[in-house]
C-alpha positions in Angstrom: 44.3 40.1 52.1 44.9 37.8 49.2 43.4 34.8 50.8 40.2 36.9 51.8 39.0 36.9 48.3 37.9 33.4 47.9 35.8 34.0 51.0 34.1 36.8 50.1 33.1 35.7 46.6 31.3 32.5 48.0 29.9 34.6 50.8 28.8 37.1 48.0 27.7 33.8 46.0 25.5 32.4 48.7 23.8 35.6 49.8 22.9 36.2 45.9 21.5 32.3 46.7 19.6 32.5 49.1 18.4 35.4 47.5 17.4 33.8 44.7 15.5 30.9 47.0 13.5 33.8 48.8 12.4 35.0 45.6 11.0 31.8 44.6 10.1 30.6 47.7 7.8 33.7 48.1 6.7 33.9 44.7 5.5 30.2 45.0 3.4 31.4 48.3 1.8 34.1 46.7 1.1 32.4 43.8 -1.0 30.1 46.0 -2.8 32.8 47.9 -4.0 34.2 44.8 -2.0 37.5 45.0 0.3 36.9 41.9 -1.5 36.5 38.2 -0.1 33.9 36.6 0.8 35.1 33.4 3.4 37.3 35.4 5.3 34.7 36.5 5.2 33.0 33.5 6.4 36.1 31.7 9.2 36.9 34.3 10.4 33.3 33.8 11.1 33.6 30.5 14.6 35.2 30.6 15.3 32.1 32.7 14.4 29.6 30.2 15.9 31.6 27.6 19.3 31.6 29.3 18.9 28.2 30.0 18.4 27.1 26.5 21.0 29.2 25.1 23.6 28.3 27.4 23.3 24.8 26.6 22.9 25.6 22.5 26.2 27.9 22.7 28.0 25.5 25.0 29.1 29.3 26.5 27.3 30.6 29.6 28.7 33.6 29.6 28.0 34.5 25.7 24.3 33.1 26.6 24.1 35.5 29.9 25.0 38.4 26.8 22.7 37.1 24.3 20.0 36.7 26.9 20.0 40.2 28.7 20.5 41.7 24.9 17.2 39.6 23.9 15.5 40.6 26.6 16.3 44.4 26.3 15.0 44.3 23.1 11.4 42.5 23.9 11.1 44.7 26.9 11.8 47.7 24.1 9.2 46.3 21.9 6.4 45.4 24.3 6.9 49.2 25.7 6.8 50.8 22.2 3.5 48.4 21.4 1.7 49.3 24.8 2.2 53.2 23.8 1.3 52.6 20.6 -2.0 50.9 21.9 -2.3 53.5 24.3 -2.1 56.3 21.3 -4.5 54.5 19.3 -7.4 53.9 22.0 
């Protein structure tokens, strides 16, 4: 059983890869046919970059993955709170 485990976390490592290549592979493809705006994939790429950049500021990928989902809790937060607010005033 204890020699399963290195198996399954590269199987569970690829799948969350390939995943991740559908996604963009996709994404790219409807970009092209015009059914994605633009400013949406910019906007979802963000947390991206901003892991990216921290990692290699902190030197620590995991204290960037923290930093990163925190950060982007906290402009989701906002940018809800300002679209209600917009919402309330118009």
């Amino acid at each position: 059983m204890e020699t399963m485990v290195p198996y399954t976390i590269y199987l569970v490592l690829a799948l969350v890869g390939l995943g991740l290549l559908a996604i963009v592979v996709f994404g790219i493809r409807n970009l092209a046919h015009g059914k994605v705006n633009l400013m949406t994939v910019v906007l979802s790429g963000i947390p991206i970059v901003l892991l990216g950049v921290l990692g290699f500021v902190l030197g620590d990928w995991s204290a960037a993955a923290i930093y990163t989902v925190l950060i982007a809790l906290v402009l989701a937060t906002g940018s809800l709170l300002l679209s209600g607010l917009r919402g309330i005033i118009n």
